[in-house]
Every structure is written in C-alpha cells, then in structure tokens.
N, C-alpha and C positions, 0 to 999 in steps of 0.2 A: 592827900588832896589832889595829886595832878593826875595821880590815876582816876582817880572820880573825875575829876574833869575831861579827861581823856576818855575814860570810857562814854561818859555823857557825849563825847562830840561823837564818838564812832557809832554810838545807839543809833542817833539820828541820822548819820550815814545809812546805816543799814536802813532801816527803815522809814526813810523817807519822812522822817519826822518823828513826832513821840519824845515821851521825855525818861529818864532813867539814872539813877542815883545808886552808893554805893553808902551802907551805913554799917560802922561797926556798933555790935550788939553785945552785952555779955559782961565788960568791965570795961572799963576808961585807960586801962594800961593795952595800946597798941598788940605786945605779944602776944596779952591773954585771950583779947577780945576774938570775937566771932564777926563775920560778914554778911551781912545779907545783900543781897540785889534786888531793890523795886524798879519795876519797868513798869511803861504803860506804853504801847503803842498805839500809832495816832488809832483813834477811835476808842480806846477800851479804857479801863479805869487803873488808876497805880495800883499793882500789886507783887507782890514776890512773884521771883523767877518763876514757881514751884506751878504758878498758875499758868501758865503759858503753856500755848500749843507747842509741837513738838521741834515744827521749824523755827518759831520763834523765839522758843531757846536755845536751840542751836545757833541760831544768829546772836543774841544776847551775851550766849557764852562767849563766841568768837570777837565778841565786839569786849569784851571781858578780857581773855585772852592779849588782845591785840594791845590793848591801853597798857596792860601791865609789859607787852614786849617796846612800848614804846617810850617805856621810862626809862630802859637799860636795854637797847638795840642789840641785837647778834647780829655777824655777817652770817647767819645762815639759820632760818627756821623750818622747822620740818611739821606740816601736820598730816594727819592720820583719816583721811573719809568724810573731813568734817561738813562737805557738801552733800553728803548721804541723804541726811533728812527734808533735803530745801526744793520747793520746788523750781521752775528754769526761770524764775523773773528773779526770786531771791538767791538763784545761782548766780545770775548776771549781776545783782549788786553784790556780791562778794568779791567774785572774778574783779572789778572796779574797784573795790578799794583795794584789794592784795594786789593789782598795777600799781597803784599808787605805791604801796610799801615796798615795793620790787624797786622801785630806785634805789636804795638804800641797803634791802638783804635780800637774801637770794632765795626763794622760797622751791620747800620741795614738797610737794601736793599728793598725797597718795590717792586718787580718786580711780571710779570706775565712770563718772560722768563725762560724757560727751562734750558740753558747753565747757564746762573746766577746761578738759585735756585741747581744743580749741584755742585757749585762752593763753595757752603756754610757749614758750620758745622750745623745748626739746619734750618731746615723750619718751620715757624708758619704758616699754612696754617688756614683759616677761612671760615665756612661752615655755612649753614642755613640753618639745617633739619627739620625747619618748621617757615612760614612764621612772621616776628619779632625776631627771637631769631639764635643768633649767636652763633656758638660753635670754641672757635680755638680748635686745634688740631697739636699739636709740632711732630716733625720728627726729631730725631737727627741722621744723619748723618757719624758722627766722626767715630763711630766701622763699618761701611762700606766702610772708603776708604781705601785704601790698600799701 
C-alpha cells in the first residue's frame, strides 16, 4: 500500500498531473500474485503501462522504481540511461525530482545527456586515448554553479 501511494505521488510529479495506481493481479496471496500498472496521464484514458508511449514509460517506470526505493532508502542508487528515451522538458523533470532524493542518497547517473550531466555535482567522463586503455577523467562541478 505505501508503495502504491508513493508511486501515485511520484506519477504526478513526473507528469504534471495524471493519475496512476498499482494493482496486484493473479491471486490474493501477495507472493503469488502478479502486478500490473495502470496510468493515465493528464489528457489520456487509464490504461496499462504496456500502452504508453516510450518516454512515458520510461518515466512511469522511473516513477515505479523510485516508490519502491523509497520504502527501503540506500545510501547509494545507481541507474543506468534511464534518461535515454525522454525528451529535454521530461529530462528536467526528472533531473527535479532525483535533487530532491539527492538529499538523502547519492545517486550515480550513467547518462550520455547534456541537461542530466549539467544537473550533477561531478562528471566521471571516460576516454580512450589509445586503443585498450581507458582513462576516467572527474569534472567537479560544485564551485561552478552559482
């Protein structure tokens, strides 16, 4: 229940509204059962995940994601591209709620986007000035923003 709630608040985070629920499917016993995800974002009608455009899911999951990391915190979450699919207005509301969760854990972002890597206190950037061998190269950030 408080992830469904959770996820429902983060849904309309990301999206500016809309509504989104989390119902298990399958059997009445917790282990066995199944999950589905109905969303609707504002304008469009409840429906499984499964209908939704591609950035839309990707935010839904992330908004998915996130409810379930905020029932049981790490000091350190790691994701993987997840700003791949979105384009730069639902990049900035992402970037806007992972500040928010950044008080609390430390988040490590694998992106190739601009807006994202902007958004960060350090960049690890990762080069390969000669073929086989990888040099990172840290960027901090922090005495540049204003």
């Amino acid at each position: 229940d408080s992830v469904n709630q959770n996820f429902k608040n983060l849904f309309t985070q990301f999206f500016d509204g809309g509504k989104a629920f989390l119902k298990m499917v399958g059997s009445s016993d917790p282990l066995l059962s199944g999950l589905e995800v109905f969303a609707s974002p504002p304008g469009k009608k409840m429906n499984t995940l499964s209908l939704l455009s591609g950035g839309e899911k990707t935010m839904a999951a992330t908004a998915l994601i996130l409810a379930v990391f905020l029932q049981n915190p790490s000091p350190i979450c790691v994701l993987d591209e997840v700003d791949a699919p979105l384009d730069d207005a639902n990049i900035d509301k992402f970037n806007k709620i992972i500040n928010k969760f950044s008080n609390t854990s430390q988040f490590i972002i694998v992106t190739h986007n601009k807006r994202t890597m902007i958004n960060t206190d350090i960049i690890y950037g990762v080069t390969m000035p000669e073929q086989g061998v990888s040099k990172l190269v840290p960027v901090d950030l922090r005495n540049l923003k204003t």
